[in-house]
C-alpha positions as a printed Julia matrix, in Angstrom:
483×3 Matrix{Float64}:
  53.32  -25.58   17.21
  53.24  -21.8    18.17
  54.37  -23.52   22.25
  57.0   -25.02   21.41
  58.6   -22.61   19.3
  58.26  -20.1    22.19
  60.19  -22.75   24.48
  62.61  -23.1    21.83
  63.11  -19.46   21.78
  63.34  -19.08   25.37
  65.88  -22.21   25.78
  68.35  -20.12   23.11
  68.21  -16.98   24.99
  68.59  -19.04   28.53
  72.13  -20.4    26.76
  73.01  -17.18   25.29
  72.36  -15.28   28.34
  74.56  -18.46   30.28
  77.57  -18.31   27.61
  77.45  -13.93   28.08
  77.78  -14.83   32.27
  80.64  -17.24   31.58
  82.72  -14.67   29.26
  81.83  -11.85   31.8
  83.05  -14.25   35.04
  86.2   -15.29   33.33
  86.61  -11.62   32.49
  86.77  -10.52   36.02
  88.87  -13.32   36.83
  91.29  -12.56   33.7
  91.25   -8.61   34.06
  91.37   -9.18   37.82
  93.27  -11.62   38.54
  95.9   -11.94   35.95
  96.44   -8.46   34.75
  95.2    -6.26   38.22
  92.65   -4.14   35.92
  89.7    -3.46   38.16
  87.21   -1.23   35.95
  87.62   -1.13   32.35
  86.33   -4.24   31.29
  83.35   -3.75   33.59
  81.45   -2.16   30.27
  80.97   -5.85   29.34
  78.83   -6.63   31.88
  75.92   -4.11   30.38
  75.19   -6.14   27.34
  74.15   -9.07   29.35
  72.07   -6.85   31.71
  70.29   -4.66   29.16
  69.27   -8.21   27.09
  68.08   -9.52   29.74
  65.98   -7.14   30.7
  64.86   -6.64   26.95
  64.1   -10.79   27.51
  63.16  -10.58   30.92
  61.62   -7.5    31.73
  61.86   -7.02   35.31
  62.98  -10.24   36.6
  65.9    -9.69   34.58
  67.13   -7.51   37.14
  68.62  -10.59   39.04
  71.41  -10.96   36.14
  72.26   -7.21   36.93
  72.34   -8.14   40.7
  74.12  -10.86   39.97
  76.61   -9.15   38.16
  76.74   -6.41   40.79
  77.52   -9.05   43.52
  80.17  -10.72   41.62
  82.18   -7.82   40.46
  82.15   -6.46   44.25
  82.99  -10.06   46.0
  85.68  -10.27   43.34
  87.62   -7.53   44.25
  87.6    -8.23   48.08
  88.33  -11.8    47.6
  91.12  -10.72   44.83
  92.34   -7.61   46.98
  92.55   -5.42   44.48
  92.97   -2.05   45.39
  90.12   -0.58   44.4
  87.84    1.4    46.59
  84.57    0.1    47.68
  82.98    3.28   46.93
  83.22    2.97   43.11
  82.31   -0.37   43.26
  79.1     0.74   44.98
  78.59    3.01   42.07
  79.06    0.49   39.89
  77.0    -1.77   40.8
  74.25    0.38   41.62
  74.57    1.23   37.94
  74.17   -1.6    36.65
  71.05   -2.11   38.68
  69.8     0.86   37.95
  70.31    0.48   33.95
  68.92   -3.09   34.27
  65.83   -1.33   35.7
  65.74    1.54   33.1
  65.74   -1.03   30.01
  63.41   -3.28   32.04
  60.91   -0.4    32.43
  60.64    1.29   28.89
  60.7    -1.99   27.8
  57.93   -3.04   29.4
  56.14    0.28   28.53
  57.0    -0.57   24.59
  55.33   -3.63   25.5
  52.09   -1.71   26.73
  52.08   -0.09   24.37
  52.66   -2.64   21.61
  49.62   -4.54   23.1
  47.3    -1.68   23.27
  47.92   -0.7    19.58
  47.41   -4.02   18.84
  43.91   -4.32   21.26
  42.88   -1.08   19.47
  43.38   -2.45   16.21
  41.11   -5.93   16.6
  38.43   -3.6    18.65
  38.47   -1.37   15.84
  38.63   -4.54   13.34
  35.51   -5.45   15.51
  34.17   -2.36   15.47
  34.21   -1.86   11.67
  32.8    -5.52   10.99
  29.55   -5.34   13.18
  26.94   -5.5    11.16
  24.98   -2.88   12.62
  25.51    0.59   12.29
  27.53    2.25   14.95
  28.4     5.56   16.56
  30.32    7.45   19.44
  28.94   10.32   20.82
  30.19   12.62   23.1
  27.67   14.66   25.69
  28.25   17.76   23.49
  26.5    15.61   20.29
  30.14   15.7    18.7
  30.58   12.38   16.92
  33.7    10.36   18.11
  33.33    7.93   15.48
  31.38    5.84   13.13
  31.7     2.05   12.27
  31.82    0.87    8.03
  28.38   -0.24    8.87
  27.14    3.5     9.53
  29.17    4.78    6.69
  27.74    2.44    4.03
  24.37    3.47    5.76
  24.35    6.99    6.08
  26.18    7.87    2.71
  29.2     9.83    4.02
  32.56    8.73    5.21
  33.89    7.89    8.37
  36.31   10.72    8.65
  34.16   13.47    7.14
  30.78   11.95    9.79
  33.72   12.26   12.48
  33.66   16.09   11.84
  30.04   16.37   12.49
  27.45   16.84   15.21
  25.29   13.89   15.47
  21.99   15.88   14.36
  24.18   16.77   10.6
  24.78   13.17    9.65
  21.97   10.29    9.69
  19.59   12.09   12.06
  15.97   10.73   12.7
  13.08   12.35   14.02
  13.75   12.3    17.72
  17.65   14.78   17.53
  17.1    17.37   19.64
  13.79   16.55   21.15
  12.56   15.37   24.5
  13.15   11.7    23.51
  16.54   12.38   22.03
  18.58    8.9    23.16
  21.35   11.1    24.56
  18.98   13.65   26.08
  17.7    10.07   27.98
  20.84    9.0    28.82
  22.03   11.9    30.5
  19.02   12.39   32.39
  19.51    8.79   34.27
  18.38    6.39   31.67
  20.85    3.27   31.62
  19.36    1.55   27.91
  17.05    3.65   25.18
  15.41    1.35   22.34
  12.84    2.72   20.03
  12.3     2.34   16.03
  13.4     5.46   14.24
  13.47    6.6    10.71
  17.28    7.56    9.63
  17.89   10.12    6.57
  20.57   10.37    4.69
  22.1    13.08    3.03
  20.31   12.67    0.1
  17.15   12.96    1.65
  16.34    8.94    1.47
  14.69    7.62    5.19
  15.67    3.61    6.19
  13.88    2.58    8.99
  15.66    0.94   11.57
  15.7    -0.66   15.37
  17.68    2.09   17.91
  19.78    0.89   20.91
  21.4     3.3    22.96
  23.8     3.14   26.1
  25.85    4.94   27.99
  29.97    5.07   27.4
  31.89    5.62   30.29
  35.27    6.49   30.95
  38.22    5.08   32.97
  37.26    7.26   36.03
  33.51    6.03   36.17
  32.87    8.72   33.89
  29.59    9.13   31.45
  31.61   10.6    28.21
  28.48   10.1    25.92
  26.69    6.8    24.27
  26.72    4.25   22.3
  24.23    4.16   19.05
  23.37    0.76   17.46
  21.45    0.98   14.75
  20.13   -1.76   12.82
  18.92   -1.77    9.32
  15.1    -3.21    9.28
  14.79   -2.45    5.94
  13.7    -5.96    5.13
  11.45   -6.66    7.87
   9.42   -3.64    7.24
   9.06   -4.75    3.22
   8.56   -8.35    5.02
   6.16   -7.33    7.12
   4.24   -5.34    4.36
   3.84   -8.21    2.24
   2.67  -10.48    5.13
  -0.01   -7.79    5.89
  -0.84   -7.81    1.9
  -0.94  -11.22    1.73
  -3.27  -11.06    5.15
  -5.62   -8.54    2.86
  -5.19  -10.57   -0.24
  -6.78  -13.81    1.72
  -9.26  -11.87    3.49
 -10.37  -10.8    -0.04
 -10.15  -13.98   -1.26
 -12.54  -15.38    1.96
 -14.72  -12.65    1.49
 -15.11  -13.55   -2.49
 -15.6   -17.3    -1.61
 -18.33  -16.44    1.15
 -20.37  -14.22   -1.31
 -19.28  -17.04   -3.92
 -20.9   -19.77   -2.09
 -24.28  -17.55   -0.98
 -24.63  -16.36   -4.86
 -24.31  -20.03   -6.23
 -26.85  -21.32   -3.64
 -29.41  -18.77   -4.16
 -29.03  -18.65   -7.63
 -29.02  -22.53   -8.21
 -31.97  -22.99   -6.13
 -34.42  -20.72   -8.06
 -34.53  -23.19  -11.01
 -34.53  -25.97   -8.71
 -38.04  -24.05   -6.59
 -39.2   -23.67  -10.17
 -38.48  -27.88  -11.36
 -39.98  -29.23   -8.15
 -43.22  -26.5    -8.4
 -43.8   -27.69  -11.71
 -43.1   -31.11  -11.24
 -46.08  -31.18   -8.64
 -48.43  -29.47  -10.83
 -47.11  -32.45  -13.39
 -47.84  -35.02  -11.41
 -51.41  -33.4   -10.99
 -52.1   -32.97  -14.34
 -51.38  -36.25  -14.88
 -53.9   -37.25  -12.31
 -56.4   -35.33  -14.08
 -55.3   -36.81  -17.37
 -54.99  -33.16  -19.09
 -52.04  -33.69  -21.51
 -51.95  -30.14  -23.18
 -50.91  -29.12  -19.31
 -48.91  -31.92  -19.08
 -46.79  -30.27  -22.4
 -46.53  -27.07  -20.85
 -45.31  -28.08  -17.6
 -42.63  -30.59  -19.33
 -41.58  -27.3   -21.17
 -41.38  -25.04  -18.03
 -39.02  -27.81  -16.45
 -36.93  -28.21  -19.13
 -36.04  -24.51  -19.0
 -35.67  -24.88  -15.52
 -32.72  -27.36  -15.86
 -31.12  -25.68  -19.45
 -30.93  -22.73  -16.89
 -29.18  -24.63  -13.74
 -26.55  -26.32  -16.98
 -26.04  -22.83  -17.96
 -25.35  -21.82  -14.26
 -23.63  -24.59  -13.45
 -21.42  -24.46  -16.67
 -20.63  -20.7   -16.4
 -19.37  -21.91  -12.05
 -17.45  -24.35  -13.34
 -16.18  -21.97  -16.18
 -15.28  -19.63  -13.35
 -13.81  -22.05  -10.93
 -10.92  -23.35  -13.71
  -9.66  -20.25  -14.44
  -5.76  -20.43  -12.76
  -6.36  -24.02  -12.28
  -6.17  -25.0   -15.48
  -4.58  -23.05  -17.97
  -2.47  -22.76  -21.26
   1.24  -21.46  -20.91
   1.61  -17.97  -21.32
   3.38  -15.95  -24.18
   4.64  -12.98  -25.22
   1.97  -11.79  -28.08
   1.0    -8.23  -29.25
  -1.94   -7.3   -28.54
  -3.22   -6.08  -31.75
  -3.1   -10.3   -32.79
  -5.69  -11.1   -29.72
  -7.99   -8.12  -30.55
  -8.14   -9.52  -34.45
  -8.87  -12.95  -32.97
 -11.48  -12.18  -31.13
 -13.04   -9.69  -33.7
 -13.03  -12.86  -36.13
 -14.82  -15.19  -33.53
 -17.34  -12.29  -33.37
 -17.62  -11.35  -36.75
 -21.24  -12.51  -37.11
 -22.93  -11.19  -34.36
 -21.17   -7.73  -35.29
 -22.12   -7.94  -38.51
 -25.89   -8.71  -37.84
 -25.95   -5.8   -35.17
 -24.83   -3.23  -37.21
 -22.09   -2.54  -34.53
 -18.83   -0.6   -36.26
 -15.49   -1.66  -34.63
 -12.72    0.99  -34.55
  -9.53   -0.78  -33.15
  -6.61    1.34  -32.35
  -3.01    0.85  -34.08
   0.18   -0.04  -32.17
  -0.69   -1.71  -29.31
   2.0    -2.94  -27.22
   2.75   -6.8   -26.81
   1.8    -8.74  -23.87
   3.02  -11.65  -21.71
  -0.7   -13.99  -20.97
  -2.74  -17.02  -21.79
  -3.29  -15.93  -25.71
  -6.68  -18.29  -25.54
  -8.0   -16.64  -22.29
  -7.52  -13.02  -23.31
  -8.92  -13.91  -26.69
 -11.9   -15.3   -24.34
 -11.71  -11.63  -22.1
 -12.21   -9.83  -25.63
 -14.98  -11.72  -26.92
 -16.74  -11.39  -23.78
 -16.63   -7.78  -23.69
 -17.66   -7.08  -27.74
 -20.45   -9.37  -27.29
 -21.9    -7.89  -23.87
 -21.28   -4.36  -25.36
 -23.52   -5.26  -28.62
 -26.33   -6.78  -25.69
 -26.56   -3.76  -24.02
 -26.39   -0.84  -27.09
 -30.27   -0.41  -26.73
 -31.67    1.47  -29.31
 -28.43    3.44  -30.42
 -28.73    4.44  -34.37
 -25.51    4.5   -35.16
 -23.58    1.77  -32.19
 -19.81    2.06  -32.35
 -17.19    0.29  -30.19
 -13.95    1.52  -29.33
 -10.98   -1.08  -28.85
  -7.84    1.51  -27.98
  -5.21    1.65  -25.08
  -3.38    4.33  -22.89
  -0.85    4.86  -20.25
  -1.25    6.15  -16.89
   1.57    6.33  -15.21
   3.6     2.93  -15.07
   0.28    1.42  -15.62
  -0.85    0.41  -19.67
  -5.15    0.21  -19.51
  -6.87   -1.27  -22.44
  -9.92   -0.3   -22.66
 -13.13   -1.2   -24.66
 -15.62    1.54  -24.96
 -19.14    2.42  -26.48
 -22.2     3.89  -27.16
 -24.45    2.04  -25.18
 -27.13    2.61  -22.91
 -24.11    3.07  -19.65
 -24.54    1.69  -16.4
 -25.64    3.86  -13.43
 -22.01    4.57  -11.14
 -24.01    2.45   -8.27
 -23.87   -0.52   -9.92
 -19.75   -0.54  -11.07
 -19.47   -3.05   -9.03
 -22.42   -4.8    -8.5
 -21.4    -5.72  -12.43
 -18.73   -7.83  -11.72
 -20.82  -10.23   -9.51
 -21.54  -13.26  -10.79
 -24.67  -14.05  -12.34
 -25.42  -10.32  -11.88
 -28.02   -8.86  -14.29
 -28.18   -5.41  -15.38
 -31.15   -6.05  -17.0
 -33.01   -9.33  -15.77
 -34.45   -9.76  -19.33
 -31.22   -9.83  -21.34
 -29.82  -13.21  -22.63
 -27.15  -15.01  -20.68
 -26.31  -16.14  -16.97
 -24.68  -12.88  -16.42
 -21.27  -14.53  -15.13
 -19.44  -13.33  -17.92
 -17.93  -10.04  -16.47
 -17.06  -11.9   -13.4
 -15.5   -14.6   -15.47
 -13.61  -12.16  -17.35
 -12.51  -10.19  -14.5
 -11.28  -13.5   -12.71
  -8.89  -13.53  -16.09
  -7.44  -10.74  -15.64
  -6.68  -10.26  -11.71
  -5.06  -14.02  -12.29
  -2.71  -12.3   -14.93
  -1.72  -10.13  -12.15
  -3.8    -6.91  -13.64
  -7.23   -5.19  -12.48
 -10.35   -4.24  -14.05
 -12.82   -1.84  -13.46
 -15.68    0.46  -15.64
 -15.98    3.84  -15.84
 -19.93    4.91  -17.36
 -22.98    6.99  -16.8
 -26.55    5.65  -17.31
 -27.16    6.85  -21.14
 -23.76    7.95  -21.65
 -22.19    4.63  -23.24
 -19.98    2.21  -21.1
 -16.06    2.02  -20.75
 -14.4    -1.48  -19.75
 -10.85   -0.67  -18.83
  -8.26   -3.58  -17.44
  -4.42   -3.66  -17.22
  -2.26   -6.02  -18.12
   1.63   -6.34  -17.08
   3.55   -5.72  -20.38
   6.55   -7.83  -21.74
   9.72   -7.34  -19.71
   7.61   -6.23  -15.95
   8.79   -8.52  -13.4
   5.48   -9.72  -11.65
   5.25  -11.48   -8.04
   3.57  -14.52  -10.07
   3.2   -15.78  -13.4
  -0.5   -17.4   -15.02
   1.6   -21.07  -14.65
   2.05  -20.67  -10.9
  -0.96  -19.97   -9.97
């Protein structure tokens, strides 16, 4: 469409420009001619010639030349007394203002196109989405793109008033491996990662590119920064390497995982096939009161391996298979769990202080209930002799952090074995009841709520279980169901 209106356009002015010949031809012959007047009218003939070199630019000359050579044949053909001098003049003016339109016309033109080039570069400019700046070899800053403004935190016009090094400077202004420092020594590209700060003292990391920006004349005037925002990648890349750490963790946990289920399934299995030889012995020798013992050794043999079996399986569900979560205070799972307990408090003597005003949570209400009951009961297995055994239920905040904690007056546990606790079917004391998986099966509980748990104790000095638990309203990375 745009074509053919620009033919359209240029067929009008072809007929205007013919109808403006025709008056001015029968002009000369009417002034000429018919009345003898050989100049006046002649100040026609410069509104064809100064349209068409508005139209034409410089090829519009050949209507002034044209013009020129038919006012000048005209009066020799004519006779008309006129002297050939001024008609020299005259048409040489004509040429001449022909070629004066032509030429600031054609500048105007320039001119019009470069303000309009300099407008879509700087269009261009301002919409990269990197961050951009012009610097000059003294560090002055030419200018700055939208992108650098939004990024550095000052404006375009106030950044333009700057030295490089006073707006959005990183580590390396000023220095041997300053970019423009490279540049001018000889170096035709700079890239490097950099940290940028902004005014108010806040660093983005980003990717440098720098290059040289030369003049019309071959000239180095300064360079060209690109900087782009890697923000993102760096948080990506922080996650992938936590993730990285999270499944090396989680390797690491299956390996010892697999070597304590072996090793601690096969000592009741040593113990049912040592027995089951003497068995078959004693039955040989016909001794039945043996024969009764042995049966009895065996069968504790494989009540152990259920209960070890039972408390892996126990441990292997947890974030398979689980209830939805809710938001619940806390104080509700704490007087849950002190009811499902209630007995073997009571026939311990054990007093239970619980704290008031404990915030609300967002979990598996059964499987916290579960963490809870856990902890009172191993707490009351390992008081020892303690006259008066108390345990603490209470909370506090550190930081951003909310620990619960369950503490008492116990016989502690030495600061080597912290950790060693958490193992499963690690014993404190090989003696005491259970399959000692039920800190590790507690602990599982909590890390897949997205919290930690750890104990702080000296041997004789009572025991402290503390664990933290996201509170209602934290956005976490995962919730129980997802997992």
């Amino acid at each position: 469409m745009g074509i053919k209106i620009e033919g359209r356009e240029e067929k009008y002015k072809i007929i205007v420009m013919a109808t403006l010949l025709a008056d001015a031809c029968l002009l000369t012959y009417y002034f000429h001619a018919l009345r003898g007047i050989g100049t006046v009218f002649t100040h026609f003939f410069y509104i064809p010639i100064i349209l068409a070199s508005l139209w034409w630019k410089r090829k519009g000359l050949v209507v002034a030349i044209f013009l020129a050579v038919f006012l000048i044949c005209s009066h020799i053909f004519l006779r008309l007394g006129v002297e050939a001098t001024n008609d020299c003049l005259r048409a040489i003016a004509f040429i001449g203002i022909g070629f004066t339109v032509a030429t600031l016309s054609e500048r105007i033109e320039k001119a019009k196109a470069i303000k309009l080039a300099y407008a879509e570069l700087d269009q261009i400019f301002n919409t990269v989405a990197n961050g951009l700046r012009l610097i000059d070899k003294d560090f002055n800053v030419l200018r700055v793109n939208e992108t650098f403004s939004t990024l550095s935190g000052i404006s375009r016009y106030e950044a333009m008033s700057k030295k490089c090094h006073e707006v959005f400077h990183s580590h390396l202004c000023h220095t041997p491996g300053c970019p423009l420092t490279l540049i001018l020594g000889g170096e035709e590209r700079v890239e490097c990662e950099v940290e940028k700060e902004r005014n108010d003292g806040t660093r983005i990391p980003g990717f440098l590119t720098v290059t040289p920006f030369w003049g019309h004349d071959d000239r180095l005037i300064g360079i060209v920064e690109d900087f782009m925002d890697i923000t993102e990648r760096k948080r990506a890349e922080k996650e992938r390497e936590h993730l990285i750490k999270e499944l090396e963790d989680k390797n690491a946990d299956m390996e010892r995982f697999t070597y304590t289920v072996s090793h601690d399934l096969r000592s009741p299995l040593f113990t049912i096939q040592g027995f089951a030889n003497v068995l078959r012995e004693d039955l040989k020798r016909n001794e039945r009161e043996k024969v009764e013992d042995n049966l009895k050794f065996i069968e504790n043999a494989a009540t152990k391996m259920d209960h070890l079996l039972s408390a892996t399986l126990e441990l292997s569900r947890i974030g398979r298979v689980a209830n939805p979560s809710e938001d619940v205070p806390f104080g509700e799972i704490i007087q849950e769990a002190r009811e499902q307990t209630a007995e073997q408090i009571k026939s311990s003597g054990v007093e239970l202080s619980v704290a008031e005003d404990f915030p609300a949570v967002y979990v598996d209400r059964m499987r916290l209930v579960e963490v809870l009951v856990n902890l009172i009961a191993n707490s009351i297995n390992y008081m020892g002799e303690q006259s008066h055994p108390k345990i603490d239920i209470d909370y506090r905040v550190d930081g951003e952090e909310t620990v619960f904690f369950l503490k008492d007056n116990g016989i502690g546990i030495d600061k080597s074995q912290h950790e060693k606790v958490f193992e499963l079917f690690y014993k404190v004391d090989k003696s005491s009841k259970g399959t000692g998986a039920g800190l590790a099966i507690v602990k599982r509980i909590i890390e897949v709520h997205g919290g930690r748990m750890w104990i702080e104790s000296e041997k004789g000095k009572g025991c402290t279980v503390c664990f933290t638990i996201p509170k209602i309203g934290k956005k976490r990375d995962k919730t129980w169901q997802n997992i």
